[in-house]
C-alpha positions as CSV (number, residue, x, y, z in Angstrom):
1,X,0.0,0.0,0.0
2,X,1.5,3.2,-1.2
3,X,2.1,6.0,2.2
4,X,0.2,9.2,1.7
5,X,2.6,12.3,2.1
6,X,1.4,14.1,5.4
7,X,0.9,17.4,3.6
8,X,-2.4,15.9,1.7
9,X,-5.3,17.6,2.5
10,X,-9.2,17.0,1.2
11,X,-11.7,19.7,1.8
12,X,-15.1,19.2,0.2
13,X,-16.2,21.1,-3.4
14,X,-19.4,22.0,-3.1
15,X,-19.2,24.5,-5.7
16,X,-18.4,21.5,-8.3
17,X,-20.9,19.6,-7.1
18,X,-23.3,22.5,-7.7
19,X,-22.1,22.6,-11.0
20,X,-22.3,19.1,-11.7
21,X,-26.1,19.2,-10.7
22,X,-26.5,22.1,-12.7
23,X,-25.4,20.9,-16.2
24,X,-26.4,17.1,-15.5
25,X,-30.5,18.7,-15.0
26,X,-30.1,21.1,-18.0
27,X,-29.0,18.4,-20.0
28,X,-32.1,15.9,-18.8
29,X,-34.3,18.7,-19.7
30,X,-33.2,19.2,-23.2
31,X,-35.4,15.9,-24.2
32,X,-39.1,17.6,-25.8
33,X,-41.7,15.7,-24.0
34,X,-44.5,14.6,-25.9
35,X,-47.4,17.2,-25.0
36,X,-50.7,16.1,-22.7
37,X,-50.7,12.7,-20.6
38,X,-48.1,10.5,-20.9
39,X,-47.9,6.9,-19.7
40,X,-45.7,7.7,-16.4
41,X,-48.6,10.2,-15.3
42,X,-51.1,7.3,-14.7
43,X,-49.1,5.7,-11.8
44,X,-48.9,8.7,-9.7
45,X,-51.7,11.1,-11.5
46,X,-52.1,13.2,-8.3
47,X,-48.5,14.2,-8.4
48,X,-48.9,14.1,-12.6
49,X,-51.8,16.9,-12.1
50,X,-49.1,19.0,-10.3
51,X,-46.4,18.3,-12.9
52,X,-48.8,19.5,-15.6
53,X,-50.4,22.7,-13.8
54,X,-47.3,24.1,-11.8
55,X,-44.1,22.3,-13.7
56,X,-40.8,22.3,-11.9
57,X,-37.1,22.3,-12.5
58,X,-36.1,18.2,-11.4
59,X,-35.0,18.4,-8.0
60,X,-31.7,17.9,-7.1
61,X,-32.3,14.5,-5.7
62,X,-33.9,13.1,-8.9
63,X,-31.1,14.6,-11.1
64,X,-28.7,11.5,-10.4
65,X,-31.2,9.1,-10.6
66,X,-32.4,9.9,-13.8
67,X,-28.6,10.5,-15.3
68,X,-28.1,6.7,-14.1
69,X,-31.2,5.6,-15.9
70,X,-30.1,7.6,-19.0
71,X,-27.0,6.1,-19.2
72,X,-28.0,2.4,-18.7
73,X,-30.4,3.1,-21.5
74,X,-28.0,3.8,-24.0
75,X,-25.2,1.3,-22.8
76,X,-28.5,-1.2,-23.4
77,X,-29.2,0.1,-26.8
78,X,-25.1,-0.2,-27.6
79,X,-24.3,-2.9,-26.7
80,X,-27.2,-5.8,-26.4
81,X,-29.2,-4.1,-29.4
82,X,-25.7,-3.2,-31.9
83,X,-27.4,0.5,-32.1
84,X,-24.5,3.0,-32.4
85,X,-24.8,5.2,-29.3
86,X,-26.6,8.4,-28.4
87,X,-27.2,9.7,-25.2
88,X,-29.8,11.6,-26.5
89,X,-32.2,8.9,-27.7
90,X,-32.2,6.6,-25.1
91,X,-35.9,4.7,-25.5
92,X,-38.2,3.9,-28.6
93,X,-39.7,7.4,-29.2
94,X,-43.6,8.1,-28.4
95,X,-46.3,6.5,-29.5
96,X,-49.6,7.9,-29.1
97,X,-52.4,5.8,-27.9
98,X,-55.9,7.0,-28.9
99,X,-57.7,4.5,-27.1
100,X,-55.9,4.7,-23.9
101,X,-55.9,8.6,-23.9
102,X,-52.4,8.8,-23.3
103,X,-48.7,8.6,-24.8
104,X,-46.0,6.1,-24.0
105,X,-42.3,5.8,-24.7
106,X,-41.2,2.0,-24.0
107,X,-37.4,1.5,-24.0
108,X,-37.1,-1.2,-26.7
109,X,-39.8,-2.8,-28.6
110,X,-39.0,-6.3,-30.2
111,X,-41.7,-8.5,-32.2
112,X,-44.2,-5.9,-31.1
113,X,-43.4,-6.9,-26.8
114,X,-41.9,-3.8,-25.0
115,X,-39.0,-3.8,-22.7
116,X,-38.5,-1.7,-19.6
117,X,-35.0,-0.5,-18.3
118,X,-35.1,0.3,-14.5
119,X,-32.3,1.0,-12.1
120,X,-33.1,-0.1,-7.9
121,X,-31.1,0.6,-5.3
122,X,-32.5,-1.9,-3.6
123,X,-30.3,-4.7,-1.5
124,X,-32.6,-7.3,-2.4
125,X,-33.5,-9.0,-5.4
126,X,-37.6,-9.6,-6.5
127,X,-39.3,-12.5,-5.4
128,X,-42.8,-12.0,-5.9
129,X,-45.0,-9.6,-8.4
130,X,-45.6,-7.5,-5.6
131,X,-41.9,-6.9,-5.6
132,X,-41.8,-5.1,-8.7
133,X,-45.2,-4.1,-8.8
134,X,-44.3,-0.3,-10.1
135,X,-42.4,-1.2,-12.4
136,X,-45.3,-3.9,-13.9
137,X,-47.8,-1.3,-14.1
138,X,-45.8,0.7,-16.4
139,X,-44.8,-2.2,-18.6
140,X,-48.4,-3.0,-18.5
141,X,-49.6,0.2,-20.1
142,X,-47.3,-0.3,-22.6
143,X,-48.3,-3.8,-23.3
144,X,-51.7,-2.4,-23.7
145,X,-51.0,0.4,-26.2
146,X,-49.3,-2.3,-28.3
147,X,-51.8,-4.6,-27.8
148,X,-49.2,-7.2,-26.4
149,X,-49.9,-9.7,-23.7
150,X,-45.8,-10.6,-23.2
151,X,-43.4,-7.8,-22.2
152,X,-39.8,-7.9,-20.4
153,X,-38.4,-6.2,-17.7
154,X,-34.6,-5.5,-17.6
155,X,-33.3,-4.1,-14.2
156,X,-29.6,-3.3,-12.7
157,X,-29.5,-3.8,-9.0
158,X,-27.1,-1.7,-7.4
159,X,-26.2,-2.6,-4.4
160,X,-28.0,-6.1,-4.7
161,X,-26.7,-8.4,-1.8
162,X,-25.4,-11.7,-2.4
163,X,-25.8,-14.2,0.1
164,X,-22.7,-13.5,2.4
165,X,-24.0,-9.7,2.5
166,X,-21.7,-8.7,-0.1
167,X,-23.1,-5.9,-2.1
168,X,-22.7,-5.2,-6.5
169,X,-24.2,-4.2,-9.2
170,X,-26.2,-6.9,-10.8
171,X,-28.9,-7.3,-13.8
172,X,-31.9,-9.3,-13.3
173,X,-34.4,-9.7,-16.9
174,X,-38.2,-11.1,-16.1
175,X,-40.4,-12.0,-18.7
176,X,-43.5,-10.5,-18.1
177,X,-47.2,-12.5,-19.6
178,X,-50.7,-11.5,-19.0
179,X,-53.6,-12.9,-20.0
180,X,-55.9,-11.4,-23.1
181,X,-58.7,-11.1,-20.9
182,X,-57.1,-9.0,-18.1
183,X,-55.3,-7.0,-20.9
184,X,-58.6,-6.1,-21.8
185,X,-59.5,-5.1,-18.2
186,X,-56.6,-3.5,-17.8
187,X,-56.9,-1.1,-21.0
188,X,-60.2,-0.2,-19.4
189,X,-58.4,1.3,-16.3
190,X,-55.9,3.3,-18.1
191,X,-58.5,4.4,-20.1
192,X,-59.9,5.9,-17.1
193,X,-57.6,7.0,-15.3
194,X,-56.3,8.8,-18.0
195,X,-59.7,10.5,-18.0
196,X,-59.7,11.3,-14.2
197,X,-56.4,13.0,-14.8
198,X,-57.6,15.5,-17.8
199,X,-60.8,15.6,-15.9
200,X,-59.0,17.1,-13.1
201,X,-56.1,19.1,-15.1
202,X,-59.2,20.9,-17.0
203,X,-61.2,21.9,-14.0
204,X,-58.1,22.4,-11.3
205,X,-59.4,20.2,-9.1
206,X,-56.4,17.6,-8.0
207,X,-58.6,16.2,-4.9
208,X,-60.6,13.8,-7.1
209,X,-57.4,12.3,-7.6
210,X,-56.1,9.3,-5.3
211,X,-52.8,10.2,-2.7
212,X,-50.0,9.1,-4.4
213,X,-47.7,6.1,-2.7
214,X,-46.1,7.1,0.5
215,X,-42.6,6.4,-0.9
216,X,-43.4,9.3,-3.4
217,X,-45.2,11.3,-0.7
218,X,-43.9,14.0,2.0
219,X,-41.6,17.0,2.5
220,X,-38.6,16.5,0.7
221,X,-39.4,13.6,-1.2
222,X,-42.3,15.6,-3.5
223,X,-41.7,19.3,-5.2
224,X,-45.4,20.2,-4.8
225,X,-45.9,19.1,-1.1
226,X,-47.3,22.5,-0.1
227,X,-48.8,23.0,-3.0
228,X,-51.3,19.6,-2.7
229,X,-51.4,19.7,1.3
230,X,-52.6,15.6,0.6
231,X,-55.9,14.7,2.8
232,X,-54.8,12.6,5.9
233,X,-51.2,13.1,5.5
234,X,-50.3,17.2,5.4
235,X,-49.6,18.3,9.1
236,X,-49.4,15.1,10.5
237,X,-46.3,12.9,11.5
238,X,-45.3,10.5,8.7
239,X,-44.5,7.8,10.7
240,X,-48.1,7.9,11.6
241,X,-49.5,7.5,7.9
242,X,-46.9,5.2,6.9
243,X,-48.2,2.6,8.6
């Protein structure tokens, strides 16, 4: 192990980490969203209605988060697909869904079956639907604009623990199969939820709206907190609701 002379010293950069922050959200915003609903607003559409009515810089804790996704997107595309790469197309492009009342931009299409990229911090890997039920429901809205009942789910764990509590980063792909019938259903409830949503954008009313999950939910964790002031959770202790 090489000595370290004693006149090192290490002070913190907070001005360079400003910066980094800075160009890293200004470069995520460059990418045009398509205009009105999009498939992402359905999972959340209280906090979509707030996005839409009173739109905000990303915070500074998303901006890493999304710069990981980003670039897993395009290493994706490179490499497993043989597309030369381009940070700044990193999915299919949208497609607009009549029907559903609603755009969507899946990551990779193949043979008509969508594929969603995810990064998780989580230390554990899935188990159960349950497990990986946010992700599912956006694959699923895709599956339903394409009218697909098979779909995959590509996701890099990382800091996925192995079984002597050793921590990497590690992929885990799920094939994803619904039934025609529950598709149907399932089109249905976009459909209207999708409707609630422009219902509630048109006429300013965000309280018809369900709360949004409590991960998503609180000081800190969502830019319009004071802005929705959510029903049974606004002014009260959040260890309280989160139970």
């Amino acid at each position: 192990m090489l000595q370290l002379p004693e006149s090192v010293q290490i002070q913190r950069f907070v001005k360079a980490e400003q910066k980094l922050l800075d160009k890293a959200r200004k470069w995520l915003e460059r990418e045009q969203r398509t205009p009105g609903i999009h498939a992402s607003d359905l999972l959340d559409p209280r906090q979509a209605y707030w996005r839409h009515v009173k739109p905000q810089p990303i915070s500074d804790r998303l901006v890493p988060m999304f710069l990981i996704g980003k670039v897993l997107h395009a290493f994706v595309l490179n490499a497993i697909d043989e597309i030369p790469m381009d940070l700044n197309k990193t999915d299919e492009g949208s497609f607009i869904s009549e029907e559903l009342g609603c755009s969507f931009s899946p990551d990779k299409v193949t043979n008509g079956k969508p594929r969603e990229l995810k990064t998780s911090r989580s230390f554990y890997e899935p188990k159960t639907v349950k497990d990986v039920d946010f992700y599912l429901e956006q694959l699923l809205i895709y599956m339903a604009g394409m009218d697909s009942t098979e779909g995959q789910i590509w996701v890099l764990y990382t800091n996925l623990k192995n079984e002597e509590g050793i921590t990497s980063p590690q992929f885990r792909c799920f094939k994803v199969k619904i039934s025609a019938k529950d598709l149907k259903h399932y089109k249905k409830e976009v459909k209207e939820t999708s409707r609630q949503l422009q219902w509630a954008i048109d006429n300013k009313s965000p309280e018809v709206l369900p709360l949004c999950r409590k991960f998503k939910c609180g000081q800190g964790y969502c830019e319009w907190w004071q802005d929705c002031q959510p029903q049974g959770r606004f002014g009260i202790d959040k260890r309280k609701w989160e139970v």
